[in-house]
PDB file of N, CA, C and O in Angstrom:
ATOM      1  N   UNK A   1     -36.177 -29.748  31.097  1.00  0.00           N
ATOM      2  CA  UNK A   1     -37.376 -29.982  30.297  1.00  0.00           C
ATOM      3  C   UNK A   1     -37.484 -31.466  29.967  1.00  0.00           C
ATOM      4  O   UNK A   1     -36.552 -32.253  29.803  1.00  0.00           O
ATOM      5  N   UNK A   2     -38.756 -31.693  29.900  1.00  0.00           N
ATOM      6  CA  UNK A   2     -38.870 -33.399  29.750  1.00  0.00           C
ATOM      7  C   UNK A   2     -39.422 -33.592  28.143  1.00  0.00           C
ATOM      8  O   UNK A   2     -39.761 -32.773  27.289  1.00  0.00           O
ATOM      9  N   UNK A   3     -39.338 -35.217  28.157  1.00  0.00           N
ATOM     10  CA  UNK A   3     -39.708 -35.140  26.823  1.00  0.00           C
ATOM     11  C   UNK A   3     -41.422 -34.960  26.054  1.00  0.00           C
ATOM     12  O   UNK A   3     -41.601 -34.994  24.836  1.00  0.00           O
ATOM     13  N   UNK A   4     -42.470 -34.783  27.024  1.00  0.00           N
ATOM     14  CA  UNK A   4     -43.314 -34.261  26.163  1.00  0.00           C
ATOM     15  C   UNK A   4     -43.345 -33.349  25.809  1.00  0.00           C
ATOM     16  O   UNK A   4     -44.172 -33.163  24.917  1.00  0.00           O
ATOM     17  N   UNK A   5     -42.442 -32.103  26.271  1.00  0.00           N
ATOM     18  CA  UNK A   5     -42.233 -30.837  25.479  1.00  0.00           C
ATOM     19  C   UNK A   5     -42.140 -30.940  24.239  1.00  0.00           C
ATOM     20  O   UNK A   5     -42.712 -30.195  23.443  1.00  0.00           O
ATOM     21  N   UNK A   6     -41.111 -32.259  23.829  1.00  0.00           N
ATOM     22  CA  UNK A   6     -40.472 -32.680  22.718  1.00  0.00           C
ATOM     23  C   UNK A   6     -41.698 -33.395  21.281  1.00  0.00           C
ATOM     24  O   UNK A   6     -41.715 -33.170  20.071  1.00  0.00           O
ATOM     25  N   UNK A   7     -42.455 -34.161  22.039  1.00  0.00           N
ATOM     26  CA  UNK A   7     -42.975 -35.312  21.080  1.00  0.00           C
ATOM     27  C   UNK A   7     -44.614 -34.724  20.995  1.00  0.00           C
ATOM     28  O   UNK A   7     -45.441 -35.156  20.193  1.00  0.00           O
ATOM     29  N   UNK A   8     -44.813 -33.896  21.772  1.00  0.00           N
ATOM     30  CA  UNK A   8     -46.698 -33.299  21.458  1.00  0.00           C
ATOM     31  C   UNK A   8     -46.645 -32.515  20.344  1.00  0.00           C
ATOM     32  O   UNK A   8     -45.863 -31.565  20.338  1.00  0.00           O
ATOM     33  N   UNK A   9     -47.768 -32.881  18.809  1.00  0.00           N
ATOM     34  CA  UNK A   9     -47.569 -32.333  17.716  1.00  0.00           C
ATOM     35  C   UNK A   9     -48.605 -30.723  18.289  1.00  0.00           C
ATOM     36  O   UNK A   9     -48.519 -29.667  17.660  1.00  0.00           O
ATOM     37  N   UNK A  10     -49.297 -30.847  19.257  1.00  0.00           N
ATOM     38  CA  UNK A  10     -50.363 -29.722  19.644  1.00  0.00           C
ATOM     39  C   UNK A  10     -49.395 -28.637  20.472  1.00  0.00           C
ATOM     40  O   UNK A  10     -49.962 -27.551  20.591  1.00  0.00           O
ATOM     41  N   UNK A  11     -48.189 -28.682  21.015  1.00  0.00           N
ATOM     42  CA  UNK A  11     -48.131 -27.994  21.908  1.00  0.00           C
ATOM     43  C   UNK A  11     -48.433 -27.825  23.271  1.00  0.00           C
ATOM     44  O   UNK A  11     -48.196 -26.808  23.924  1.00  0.00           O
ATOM     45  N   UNK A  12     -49.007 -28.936  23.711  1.00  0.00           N
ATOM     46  CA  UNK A  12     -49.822 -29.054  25.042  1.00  0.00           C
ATOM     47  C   UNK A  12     -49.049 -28.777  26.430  1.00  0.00           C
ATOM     48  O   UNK A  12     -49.482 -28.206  27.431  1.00  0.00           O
ATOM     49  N   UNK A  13     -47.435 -29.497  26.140  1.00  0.00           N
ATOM     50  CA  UNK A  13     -46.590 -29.420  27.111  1.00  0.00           C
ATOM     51  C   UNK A  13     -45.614 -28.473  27.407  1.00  0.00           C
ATOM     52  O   UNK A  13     -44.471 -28.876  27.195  1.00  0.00           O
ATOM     53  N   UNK A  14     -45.718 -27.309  27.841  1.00  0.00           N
ATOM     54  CA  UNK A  14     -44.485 -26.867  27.509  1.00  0.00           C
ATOM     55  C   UNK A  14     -44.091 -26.424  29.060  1.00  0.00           C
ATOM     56  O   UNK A  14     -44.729 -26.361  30.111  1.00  0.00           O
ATOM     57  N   UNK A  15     -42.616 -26.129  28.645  1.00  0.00           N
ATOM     58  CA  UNK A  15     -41.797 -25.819  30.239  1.00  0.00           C
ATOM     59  C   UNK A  15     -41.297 -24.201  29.771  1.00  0.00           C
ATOM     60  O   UNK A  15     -40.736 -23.782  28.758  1.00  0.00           O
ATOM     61  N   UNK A  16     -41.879 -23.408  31.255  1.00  0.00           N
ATOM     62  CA  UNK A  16     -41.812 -22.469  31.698  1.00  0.00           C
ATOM     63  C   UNK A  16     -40.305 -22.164  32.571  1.00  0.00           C
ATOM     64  O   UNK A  16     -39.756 -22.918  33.375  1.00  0.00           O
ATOM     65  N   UNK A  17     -39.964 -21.113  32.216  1.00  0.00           N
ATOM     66  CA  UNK A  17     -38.479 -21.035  33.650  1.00  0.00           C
ATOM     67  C   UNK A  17     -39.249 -20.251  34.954  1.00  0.00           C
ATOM     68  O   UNK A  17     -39.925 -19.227  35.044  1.00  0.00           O
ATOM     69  N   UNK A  18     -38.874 -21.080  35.723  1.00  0.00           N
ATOM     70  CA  UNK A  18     -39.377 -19.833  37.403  1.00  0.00           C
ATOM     71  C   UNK A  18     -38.174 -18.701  37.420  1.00  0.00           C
ATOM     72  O   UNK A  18     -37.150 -18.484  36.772  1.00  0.00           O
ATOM     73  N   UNK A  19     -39.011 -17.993  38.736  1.00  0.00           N
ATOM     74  CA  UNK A  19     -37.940 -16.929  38.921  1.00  0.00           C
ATOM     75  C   UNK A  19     -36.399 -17.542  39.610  1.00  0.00           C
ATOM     76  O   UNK A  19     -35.439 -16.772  39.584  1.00  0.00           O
ATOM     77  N   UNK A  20     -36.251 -18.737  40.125  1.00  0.00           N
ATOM     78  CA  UNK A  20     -34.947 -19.070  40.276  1.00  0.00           C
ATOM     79  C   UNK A  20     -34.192 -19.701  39.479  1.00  0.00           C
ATOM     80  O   UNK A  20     -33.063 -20.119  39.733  1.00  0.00           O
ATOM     81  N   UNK A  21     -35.039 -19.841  38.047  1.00  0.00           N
ATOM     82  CA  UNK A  21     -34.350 -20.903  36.758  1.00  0.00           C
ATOM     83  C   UNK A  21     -34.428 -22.159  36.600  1.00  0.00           C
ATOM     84  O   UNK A  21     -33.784 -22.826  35.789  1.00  0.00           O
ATOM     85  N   UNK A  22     -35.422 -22.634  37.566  1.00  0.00           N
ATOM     86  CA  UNK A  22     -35.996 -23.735  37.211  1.00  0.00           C
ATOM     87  C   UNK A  22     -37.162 -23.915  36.397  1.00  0.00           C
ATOM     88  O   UNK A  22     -37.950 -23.025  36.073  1.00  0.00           O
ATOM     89  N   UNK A  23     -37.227 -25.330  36.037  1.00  0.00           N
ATOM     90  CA  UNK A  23     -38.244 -25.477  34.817  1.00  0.00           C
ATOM     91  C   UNK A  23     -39.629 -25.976  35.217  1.00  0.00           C
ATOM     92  O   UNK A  23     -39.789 -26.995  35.887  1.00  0.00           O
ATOM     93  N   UNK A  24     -40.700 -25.142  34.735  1.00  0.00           N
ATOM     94  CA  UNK A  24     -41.982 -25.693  35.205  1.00  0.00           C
ATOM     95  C   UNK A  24     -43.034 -26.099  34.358  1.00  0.00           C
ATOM     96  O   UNK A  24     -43.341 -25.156  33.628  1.00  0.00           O
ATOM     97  N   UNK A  25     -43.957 -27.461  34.072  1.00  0.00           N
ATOM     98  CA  UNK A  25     -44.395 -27.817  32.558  1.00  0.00           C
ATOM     99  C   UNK A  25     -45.168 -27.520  33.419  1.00  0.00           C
ATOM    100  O   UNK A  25     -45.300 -27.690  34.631  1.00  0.00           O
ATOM    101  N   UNK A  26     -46.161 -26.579  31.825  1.00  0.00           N
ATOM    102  CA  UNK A  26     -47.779 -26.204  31.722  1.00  0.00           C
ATOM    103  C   UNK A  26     -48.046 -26.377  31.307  1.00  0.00           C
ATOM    104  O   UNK A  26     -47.520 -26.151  30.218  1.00  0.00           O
ATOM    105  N   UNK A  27     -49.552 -27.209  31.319  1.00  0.00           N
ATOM    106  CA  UNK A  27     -50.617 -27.825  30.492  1.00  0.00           C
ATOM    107  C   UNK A  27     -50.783 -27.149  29.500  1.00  0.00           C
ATOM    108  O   UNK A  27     -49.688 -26.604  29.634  1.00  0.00           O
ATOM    109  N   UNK A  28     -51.147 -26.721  28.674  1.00  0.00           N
ATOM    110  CA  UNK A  28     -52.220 -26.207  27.547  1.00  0.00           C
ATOM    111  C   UNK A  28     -53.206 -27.093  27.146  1.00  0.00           C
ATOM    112  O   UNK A  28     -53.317 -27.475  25.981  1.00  0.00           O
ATOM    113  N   UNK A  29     -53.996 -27.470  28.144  1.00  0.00           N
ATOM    114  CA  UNK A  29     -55.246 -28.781  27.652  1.00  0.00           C
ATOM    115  C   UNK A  29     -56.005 -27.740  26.385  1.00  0.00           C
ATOM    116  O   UNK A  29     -56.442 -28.463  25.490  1.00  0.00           O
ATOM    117  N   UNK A  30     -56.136 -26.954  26.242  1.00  0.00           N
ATOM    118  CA  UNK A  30     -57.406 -26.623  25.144  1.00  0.00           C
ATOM    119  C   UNK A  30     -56.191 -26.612  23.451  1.00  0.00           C
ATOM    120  O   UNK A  30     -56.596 -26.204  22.363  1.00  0.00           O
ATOM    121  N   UNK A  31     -55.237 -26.975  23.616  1.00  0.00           N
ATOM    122  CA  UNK A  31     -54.743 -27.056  22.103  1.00  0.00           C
ATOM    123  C   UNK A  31     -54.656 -28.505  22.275  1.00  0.00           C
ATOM    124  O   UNK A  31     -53.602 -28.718  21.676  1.00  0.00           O
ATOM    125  N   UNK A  32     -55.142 -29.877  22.779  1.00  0.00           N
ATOM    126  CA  UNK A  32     -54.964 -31.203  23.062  1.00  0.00           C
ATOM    127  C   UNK A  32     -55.851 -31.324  21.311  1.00  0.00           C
ATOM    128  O   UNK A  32     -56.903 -30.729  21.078  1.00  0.00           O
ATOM    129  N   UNK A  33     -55.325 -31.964  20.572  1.00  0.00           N
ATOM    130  CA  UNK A  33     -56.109 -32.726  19.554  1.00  0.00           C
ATOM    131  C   UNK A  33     -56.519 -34.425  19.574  1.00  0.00           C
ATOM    132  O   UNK A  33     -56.768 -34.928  18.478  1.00  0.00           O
ATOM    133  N   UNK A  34     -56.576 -35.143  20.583  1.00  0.00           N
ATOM    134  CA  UNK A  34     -56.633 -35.934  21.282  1.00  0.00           C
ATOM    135  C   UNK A  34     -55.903 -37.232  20.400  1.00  0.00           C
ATOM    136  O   UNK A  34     -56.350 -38.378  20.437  1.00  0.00           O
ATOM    137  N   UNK A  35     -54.784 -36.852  19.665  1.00  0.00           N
ATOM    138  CA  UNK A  35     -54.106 -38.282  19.254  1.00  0.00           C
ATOM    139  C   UNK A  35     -53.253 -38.835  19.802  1.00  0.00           C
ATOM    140  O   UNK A  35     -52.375 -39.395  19.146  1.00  0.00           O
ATOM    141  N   UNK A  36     -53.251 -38.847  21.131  1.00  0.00           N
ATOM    142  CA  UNK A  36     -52.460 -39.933  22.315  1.00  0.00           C
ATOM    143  C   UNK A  36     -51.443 -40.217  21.745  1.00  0.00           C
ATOM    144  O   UNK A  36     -51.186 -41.328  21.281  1.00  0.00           O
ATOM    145  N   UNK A  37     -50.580 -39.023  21.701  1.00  0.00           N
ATOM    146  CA  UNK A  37     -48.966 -39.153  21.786  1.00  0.00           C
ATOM    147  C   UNK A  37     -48.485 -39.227  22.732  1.00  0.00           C
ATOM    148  O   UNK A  37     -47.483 -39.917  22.922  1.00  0.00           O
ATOM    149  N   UNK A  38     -48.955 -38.661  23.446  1.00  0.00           N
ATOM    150  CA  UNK A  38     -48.588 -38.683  24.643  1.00  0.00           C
ATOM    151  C   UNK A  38     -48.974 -39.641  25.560  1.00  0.00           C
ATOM    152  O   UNK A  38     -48.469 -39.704  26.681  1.00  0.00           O
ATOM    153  N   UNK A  39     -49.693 -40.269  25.230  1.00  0.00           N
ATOM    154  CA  UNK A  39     -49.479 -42.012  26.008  1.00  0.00           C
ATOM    155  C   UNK A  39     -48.904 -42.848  25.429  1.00  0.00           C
ATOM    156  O   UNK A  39     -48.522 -43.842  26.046  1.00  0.00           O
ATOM    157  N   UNK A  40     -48.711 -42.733  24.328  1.00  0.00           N
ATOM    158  CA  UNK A  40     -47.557 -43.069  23.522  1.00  0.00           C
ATOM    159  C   UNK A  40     -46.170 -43.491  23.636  1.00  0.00           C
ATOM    160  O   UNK A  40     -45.421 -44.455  23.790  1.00  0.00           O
ATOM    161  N   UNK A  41     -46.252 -42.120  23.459  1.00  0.00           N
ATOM    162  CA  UNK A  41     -44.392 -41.939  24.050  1.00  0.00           C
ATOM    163  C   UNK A  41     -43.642 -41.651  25.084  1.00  0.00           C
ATOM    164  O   UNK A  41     -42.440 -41.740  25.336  1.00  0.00           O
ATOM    165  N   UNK A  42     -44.872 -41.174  25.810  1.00  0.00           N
ATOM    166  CA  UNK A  42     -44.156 -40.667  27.355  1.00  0.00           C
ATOM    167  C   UNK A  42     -43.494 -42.314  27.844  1.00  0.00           C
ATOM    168  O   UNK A  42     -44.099 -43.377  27.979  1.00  0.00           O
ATOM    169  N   UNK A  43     -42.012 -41.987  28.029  1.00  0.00           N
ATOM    170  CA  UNK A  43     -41.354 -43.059  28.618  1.00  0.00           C
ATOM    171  C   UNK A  43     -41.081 -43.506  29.601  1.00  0.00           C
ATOM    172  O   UNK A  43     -40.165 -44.308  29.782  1.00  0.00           O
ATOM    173  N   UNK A  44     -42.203 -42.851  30.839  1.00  0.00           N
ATOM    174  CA  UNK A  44     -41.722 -42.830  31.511  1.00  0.00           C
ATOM    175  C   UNK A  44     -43.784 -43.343  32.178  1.00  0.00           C
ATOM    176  O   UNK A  44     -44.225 -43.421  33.325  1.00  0.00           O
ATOM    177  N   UNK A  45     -44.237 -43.490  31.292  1.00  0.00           N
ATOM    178  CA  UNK A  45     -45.727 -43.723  31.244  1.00  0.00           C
ATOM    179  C   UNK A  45     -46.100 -43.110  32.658  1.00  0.00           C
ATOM    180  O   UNK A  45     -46.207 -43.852  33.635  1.00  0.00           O
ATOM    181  N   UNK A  46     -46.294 -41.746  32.746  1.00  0.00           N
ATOM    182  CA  UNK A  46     -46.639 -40.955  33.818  1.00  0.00           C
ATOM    183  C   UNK A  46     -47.777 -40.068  32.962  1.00  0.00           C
ATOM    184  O   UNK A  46     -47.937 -39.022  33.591  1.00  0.00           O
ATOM    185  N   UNK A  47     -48.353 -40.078  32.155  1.00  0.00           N
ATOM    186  CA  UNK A  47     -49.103 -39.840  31.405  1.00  0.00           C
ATOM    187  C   UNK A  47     -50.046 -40.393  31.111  1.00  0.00           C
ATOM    188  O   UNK A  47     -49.744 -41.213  30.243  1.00  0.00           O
ATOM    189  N   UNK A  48     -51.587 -40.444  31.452  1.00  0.00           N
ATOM    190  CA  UNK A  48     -52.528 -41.155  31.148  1.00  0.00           C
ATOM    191  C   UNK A  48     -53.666 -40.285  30.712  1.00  0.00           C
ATOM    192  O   UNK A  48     -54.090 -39.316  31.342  1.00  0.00           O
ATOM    193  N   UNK A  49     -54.159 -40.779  29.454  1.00  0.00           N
ATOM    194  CA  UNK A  49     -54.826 -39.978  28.399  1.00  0.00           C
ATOM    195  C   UNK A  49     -56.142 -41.064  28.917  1.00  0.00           C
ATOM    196  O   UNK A  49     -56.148 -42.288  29.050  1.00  0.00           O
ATOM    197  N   UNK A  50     -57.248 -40.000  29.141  1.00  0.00           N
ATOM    198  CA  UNK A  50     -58.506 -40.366  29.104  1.00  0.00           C
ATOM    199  C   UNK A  50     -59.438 -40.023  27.746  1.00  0.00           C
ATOM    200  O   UNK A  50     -59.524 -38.851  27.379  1.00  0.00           O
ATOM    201  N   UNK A  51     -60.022 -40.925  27.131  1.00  0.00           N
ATOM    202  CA  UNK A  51     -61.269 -40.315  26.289  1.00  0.00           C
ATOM    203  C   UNK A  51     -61.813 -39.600  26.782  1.00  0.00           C
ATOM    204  O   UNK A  51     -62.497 -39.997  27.726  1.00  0.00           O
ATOM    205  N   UNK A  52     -61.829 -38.330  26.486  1.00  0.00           N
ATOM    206  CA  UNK A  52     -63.072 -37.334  26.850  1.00  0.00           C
ATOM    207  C   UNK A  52     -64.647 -37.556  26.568  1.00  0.00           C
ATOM    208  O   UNK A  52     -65.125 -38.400  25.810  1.00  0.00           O
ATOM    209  N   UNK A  53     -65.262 -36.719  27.259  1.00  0.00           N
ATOM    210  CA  UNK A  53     -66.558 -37.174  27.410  1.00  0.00           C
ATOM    211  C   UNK A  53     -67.427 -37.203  25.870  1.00  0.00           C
ATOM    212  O   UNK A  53     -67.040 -36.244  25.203  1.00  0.00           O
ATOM    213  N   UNK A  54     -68.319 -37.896  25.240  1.00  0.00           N
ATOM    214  CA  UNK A  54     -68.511 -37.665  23.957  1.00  0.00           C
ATOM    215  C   UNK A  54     -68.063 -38.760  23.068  1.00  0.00           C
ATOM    216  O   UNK A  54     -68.754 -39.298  22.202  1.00  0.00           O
ATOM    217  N   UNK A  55     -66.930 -39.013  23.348  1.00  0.00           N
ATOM    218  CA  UNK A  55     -65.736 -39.970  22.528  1.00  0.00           C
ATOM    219  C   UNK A  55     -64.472 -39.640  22.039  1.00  0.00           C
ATOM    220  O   UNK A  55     -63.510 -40.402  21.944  1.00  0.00           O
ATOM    221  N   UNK A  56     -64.553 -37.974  21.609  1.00  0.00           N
ATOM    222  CA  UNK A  56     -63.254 -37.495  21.228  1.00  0.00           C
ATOM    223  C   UNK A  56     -63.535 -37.399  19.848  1.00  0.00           C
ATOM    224  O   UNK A  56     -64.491 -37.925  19.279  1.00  0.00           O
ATOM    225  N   UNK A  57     -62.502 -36.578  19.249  1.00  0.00           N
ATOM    226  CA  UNK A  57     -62.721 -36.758  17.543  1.00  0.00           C
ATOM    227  C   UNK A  57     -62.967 -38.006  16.537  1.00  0.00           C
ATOM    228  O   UNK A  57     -62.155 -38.876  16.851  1.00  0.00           O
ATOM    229  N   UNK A  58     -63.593 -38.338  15.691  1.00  0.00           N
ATOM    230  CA  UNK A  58     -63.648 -39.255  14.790  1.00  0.00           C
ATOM    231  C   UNK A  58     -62.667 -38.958  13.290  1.00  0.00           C
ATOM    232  O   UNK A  58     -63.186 -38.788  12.186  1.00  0.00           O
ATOM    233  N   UNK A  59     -61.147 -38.943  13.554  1.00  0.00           N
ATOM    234  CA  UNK A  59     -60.596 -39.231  12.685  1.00  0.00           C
ATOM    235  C   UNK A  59     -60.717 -40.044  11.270  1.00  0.00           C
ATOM    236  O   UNK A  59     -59.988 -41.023  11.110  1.00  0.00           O
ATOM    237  N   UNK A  60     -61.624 -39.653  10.246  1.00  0.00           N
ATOM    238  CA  UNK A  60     -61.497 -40.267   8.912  1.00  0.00           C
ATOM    239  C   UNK A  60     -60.798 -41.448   8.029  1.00  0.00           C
ATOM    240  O   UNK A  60     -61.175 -42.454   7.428  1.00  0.00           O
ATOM    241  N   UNK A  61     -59.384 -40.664   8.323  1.00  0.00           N
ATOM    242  CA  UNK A  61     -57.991 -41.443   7.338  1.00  0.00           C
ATOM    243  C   UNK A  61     -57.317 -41.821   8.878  1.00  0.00           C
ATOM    244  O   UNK A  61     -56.127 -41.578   9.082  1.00  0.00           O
ATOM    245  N   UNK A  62     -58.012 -42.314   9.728  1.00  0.00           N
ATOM    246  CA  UNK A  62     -56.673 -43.094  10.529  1.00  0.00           C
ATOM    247  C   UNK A  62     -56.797 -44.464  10.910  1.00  0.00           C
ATOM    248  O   UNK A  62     -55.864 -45.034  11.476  1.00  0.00           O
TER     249      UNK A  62
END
């Protein structure tokens, strides 16, 4: 398992086991709350967060 499993506050990343016990990450794009943690922190910057169409949320207090 890699580390956006680890650092997404939404859940977006998670790793699945196959039937031979290997690990497979699945999206969950519809729980994305679009606060680019994940371009963030991915360390390995294989992760590239686009603004969605619209603009994305307008966060208040940030």
């Amino acid at each position: 398992a890699g580390p956006e499993g680890r650092f997404c506050p939404a859940a977006v990343y998670e790793f699945v086991k196959n039937d031979d016990g290997s690990d497979r990450l699945v999206i969950n794009a519809q729980n994305c709350v679009h606060c680019k943690t994940c371009d963030i922190k991915d360390p390995t910057q294989n992760i590239v967060w686009v603004t969605p169409e619209g603009g994305g949320p307008n966060y208040s207090r940030m």
